[in-house]
N, C-alpha and C positions, 0 to 999 in steps of 0.2 A: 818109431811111431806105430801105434796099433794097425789092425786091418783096415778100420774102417776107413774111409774116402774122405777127404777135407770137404764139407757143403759149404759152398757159399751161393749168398744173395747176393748179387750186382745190382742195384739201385739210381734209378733215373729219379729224385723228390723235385717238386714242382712246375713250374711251367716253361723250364726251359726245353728247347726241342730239337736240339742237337744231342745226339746217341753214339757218335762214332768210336768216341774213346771206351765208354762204358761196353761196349757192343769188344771193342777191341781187347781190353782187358780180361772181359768173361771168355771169350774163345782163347786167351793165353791159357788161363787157370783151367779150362776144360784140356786145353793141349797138356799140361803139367798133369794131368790124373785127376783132376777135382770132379766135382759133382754140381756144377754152377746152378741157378735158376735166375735169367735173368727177367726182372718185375715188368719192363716196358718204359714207357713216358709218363708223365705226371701221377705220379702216384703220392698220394699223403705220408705222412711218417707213419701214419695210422696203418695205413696198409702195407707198407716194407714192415713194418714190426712185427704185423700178422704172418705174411710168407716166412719172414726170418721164424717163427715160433711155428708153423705147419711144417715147414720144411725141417725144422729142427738141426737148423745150420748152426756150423762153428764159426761164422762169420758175414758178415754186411759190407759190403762196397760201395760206398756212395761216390757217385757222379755228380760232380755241381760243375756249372757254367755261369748261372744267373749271377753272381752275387750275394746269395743269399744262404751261406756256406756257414756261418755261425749259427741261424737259425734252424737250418735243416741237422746240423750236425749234434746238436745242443737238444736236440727236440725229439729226437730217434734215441738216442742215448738215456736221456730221462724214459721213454716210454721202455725200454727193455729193461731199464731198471725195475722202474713197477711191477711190469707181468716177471719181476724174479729171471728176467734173463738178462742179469748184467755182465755174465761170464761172458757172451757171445762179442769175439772180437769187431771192433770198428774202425775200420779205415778208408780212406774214402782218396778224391783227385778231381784234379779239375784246373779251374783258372780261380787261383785260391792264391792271394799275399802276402808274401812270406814271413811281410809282420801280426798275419794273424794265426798261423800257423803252431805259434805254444799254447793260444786258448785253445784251441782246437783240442791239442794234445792234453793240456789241465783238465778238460772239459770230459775227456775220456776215450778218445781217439788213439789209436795205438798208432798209428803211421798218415801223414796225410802226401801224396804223391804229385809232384808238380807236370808242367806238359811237360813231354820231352823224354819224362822216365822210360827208363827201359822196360818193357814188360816180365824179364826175368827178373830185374831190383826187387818187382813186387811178389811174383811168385815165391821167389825165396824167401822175402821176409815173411809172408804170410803161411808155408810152411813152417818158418820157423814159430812163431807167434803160435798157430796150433799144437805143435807140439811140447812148448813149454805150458799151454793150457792143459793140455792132455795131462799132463807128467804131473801138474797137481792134484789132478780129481784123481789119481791111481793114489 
């Protein structure tokens, strides 16, 4: 993998207000070398979309609790398309059913992480996932 640092955005979308896993996640990826920025609570796709494009991150982590895991995930993915940053990996976790778990994936989600994951599971794939991004823009 080149020099630079994996960024990632950690993402709280909507009104739920439990943080602990998302909060937990971003300090793994920060322990592993990353460059995290995590958004807060309730923020729009609109605004994760933004950070993800300021920060010019190789990747978006969404947090979902609510239920509302198709919509936030389906809705973020269309807007990075738009603003032309469809390369930026998406993966997200939560309290997500595992029979919804391949739209998700169709949908353009590269990993979706259940409770319970390990936090290395994710580090490493998300390592891996950057670097085979990397390896095609060279």
């Amino acid at each position: 993998m080149d020099e630079r640092k994996i960024r990632v955005v950690v993402a709280k979308p909507g009104l739920d207000g439990h943080d602990r896993g998302a909060k937990v996640v971003a300090r793994a990826l920060r322990d592993a070398g990353m460059e995290v920025v995590y958004t807060g609570l309730r923020q729009t796709p609109e605004q994760i979309v933004e950070t993800v494009l300021q920060e010019d991150a190789d990747a978006v982590g969404i947090s979902i609790l609510s239920g509302a895991h198709t919509f936030y995930f389906t809705k973020i993915i269309s807007l990075l398309k738009e603003k032309d940053a469809g390369d930026v990996i998406v993966f997200g976790g939560g309290v997500i059913p595992e029979n919804d778990i391949p739209g998700l994936l169709d949908a353009g989600a590269g990993a979706v992480f259940g409770p319970g994951t390990s936090t290395s599971v994710c580090v490493e794939w998300l390592e891996k996932a950057v670097a085979e991004k990397r390896a095609k823009e060279q």
